[in-house]
N, C-alpha and C positions, 0 to 999 in steps of 0.2 A: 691251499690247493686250488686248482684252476681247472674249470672244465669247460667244454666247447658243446655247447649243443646247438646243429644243425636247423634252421628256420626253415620258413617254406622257400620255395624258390622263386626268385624276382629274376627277373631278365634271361631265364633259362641259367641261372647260375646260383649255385647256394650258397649263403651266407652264413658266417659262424658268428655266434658274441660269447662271450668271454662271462661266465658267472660265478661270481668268489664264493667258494661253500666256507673256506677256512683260513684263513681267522676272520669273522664276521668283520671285526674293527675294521680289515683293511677294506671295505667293498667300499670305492667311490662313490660321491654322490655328488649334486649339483653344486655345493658350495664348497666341499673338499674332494677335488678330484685325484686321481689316482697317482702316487708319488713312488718309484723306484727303489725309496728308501727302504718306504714298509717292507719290503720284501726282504728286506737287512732281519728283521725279528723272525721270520719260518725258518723251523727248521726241516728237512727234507731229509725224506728217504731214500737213502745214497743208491748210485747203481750197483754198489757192492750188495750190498743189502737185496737191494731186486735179485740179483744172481741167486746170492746164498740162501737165506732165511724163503727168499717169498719163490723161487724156484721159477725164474721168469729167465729162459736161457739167452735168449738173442743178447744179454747184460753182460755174459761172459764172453764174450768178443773182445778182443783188444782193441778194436778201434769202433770209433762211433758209426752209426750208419742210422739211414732213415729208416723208422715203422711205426706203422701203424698196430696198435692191440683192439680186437675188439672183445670187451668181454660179456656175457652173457652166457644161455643156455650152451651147454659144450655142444649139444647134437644139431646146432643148428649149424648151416655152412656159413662158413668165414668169423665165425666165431675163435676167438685164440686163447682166450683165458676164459674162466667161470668167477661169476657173479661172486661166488664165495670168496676167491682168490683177491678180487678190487677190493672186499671188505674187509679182508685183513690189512693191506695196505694204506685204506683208509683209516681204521680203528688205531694204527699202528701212527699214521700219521695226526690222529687228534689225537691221541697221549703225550708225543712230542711238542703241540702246539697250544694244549689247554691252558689258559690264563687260572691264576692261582689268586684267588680272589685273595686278600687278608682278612683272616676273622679280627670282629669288632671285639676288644679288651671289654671282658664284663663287669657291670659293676660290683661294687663293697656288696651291696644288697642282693645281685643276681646273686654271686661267689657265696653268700651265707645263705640263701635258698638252696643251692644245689648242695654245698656239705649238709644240710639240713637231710634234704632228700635221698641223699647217698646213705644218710646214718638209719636213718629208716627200713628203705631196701634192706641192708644189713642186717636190721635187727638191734642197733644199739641206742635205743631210747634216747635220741636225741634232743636237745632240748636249746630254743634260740633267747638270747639275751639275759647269760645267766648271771646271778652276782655270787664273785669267790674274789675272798679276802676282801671288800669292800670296793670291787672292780667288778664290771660289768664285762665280762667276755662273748663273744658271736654264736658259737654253736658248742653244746660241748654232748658227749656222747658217752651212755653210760651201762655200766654190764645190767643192771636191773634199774625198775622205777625210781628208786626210793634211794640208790645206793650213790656214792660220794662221785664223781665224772673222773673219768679215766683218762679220756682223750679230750682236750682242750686246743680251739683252733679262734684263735684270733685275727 
């Protein structure tokens, strides 16, 4: 998403720049400046969408036309949406663009700590590194202290 906010004024005329809220990655910077492409990965909140869901009317016009929105407090003049109303749109628009990070594959050793800790929670006397039949198995878990392992997890 791309927003404009207004500077002070130089030469009796004000200037706008341009600051990337969303997707951070794309924001230029001096060694990677800003490429066309990246705008290939957002995805956007269609005009249909503005119409319907977000109740933004001038969207249901058939043909395009210039406006300006201003949103903030509704009681103030020249105000046209409320603060609340850009927040869904925004919220709406990081859900569409959140990066999905991959979780790290845990290890043999995490994986039999947390069955460990899982059997616990439980209640079923878990118990790590046990020997059955002359094999050493990872976690096995059991109805009472004393009694033969029920659930065996290697």
């Amino acid at each position: 998403m791309i927003t404009y906010k207004t500077l002070e004024k130089i030469s009796k005329k004000p200037q706008i720049r341009v600051k990337f809220i969303l997707p951070r990655e794309l924001e230029p910077t001096s060694s990677s400046p800003f490429r066309l492409e990246w705008l290939d990965v957002v995805k956007p909140v269609r005009r249909e969408e503005l119409a319907s869901a977000f109740r933004i009317s001038v969207f249901k016009a058939p043909q395009d036309r210039w406006s300006l929105f201003v949103f903030g407090d509704v009681g103030v003049k020249g105000v046209t949406y409320s603060w609340g109303r850009f927040k869904d749109i925004l919220d709406e628009f990081e859900a569409r663009n959140k990066r999905v990070v991959p979780a790290e594959k845990p290890s043999h050793e995490e994986l039999k700590e947390l069955i460990f800790a899982v059997g616990q929670m439980q209640g079923k006397n878990p118990e790590k590194e046990y020997e059955l039949e002359g094999k050493r198995v990872d976690v096995v878990w059991r109805k009472t202290p004393r009694s033969y392992p029920y659930i065996v997890l290697r």
